[in-house]
C-alpha positions as CSV (number, residue, x, y, z in Angstrom):
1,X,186.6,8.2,-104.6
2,X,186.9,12.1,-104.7
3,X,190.6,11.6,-102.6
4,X,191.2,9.1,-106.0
5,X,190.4,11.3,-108.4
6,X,192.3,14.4,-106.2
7,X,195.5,12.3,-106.0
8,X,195.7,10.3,-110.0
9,X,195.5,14.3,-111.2
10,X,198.5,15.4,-108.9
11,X,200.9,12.6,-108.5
12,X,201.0,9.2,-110.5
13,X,199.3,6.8,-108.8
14,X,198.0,5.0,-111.8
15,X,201.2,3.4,-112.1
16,X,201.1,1.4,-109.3
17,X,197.4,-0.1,-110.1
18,X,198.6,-1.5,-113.0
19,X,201.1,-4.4,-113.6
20,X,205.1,-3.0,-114.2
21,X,204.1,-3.3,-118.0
22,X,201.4,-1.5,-119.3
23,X,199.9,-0.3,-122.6
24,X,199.1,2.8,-123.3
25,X,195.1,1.8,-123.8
26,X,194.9,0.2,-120.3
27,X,196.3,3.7,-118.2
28,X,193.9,6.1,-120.7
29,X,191.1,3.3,-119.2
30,X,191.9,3.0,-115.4
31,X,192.4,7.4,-115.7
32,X,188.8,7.1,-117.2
33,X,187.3,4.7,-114.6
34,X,189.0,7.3,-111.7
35,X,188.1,10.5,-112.8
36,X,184.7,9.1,-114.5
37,X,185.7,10.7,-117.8
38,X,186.3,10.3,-121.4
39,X,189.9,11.2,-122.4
40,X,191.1,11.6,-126.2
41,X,193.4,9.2,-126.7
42,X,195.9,11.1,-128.9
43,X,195.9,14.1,-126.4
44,X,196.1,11.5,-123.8
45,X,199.0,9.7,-125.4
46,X,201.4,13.5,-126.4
47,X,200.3,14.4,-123.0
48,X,201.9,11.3,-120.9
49,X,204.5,11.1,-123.8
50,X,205.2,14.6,-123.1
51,X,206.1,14.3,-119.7
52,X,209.1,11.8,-120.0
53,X,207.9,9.5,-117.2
54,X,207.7,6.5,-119.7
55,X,210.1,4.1,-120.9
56,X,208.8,2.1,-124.0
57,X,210.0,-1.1,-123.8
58,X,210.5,-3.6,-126.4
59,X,207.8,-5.2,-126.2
60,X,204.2,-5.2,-127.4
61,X,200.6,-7.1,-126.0
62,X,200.5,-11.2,-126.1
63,X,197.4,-13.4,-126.6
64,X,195.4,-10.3,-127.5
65,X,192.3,-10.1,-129.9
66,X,193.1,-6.8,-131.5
67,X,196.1,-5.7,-132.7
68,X,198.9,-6.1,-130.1
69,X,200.1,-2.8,-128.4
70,X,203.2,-1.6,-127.5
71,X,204.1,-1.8,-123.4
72,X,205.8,0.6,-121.3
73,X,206.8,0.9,-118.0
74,X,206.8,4.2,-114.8
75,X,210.6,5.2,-114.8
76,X,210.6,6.4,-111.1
77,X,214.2,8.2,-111.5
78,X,212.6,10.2,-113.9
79,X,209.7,11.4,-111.9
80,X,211.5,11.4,-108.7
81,X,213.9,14.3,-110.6
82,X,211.2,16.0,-112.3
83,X,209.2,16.2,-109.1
84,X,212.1,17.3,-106.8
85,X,212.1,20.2,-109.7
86,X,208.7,21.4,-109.3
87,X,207.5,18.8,-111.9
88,X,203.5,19.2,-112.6
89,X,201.4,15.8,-113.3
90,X,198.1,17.2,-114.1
91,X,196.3,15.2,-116.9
């Protein structure tokens, strides 16, 4: 678990534990499960925002009990830039 919670804070390996479409809500929960914290959600959400690795998609939840959230996906050609660039992933 520590070599989890060394690797989701450097690189990001989140993406690839979820499906290709994701909300917001679900990565803040599996980075909470991992790293056995609470995040803030709006820090979480300007923080991940921030680093351009996300493309929102047009698209939001289906057969969901709360209010239906918008999806995004990893871009990969953005991170693969970024990182090549000295690009810094720590949440």
């Amino acid at each position: 678990m520590k070599n989890m919670q060394k690797q989701i804070r450097e690189q990001p390996i989140g993406f690839n534990l979820l499906p290709k479409k994701f909300s917001l809500l679900q990565l803040q929960r599996l980075y909470e499960v991992i790293l056995n914290i609470d995040l803030d959600k709006r820090n979480f959400r300007r923080k991940l925002k921030g680093l351009g690795i996300l493309k929102e998609l047009q698209e939001i939840e289906e057969s969901v009990s709360h209010r239906p959230a918008r999806l995004y996906t990893f871009d990969e050609k953005v991170y693969e830039k970024k990182r090549v660039t000295g690009f810094n992933f720590d949440l």
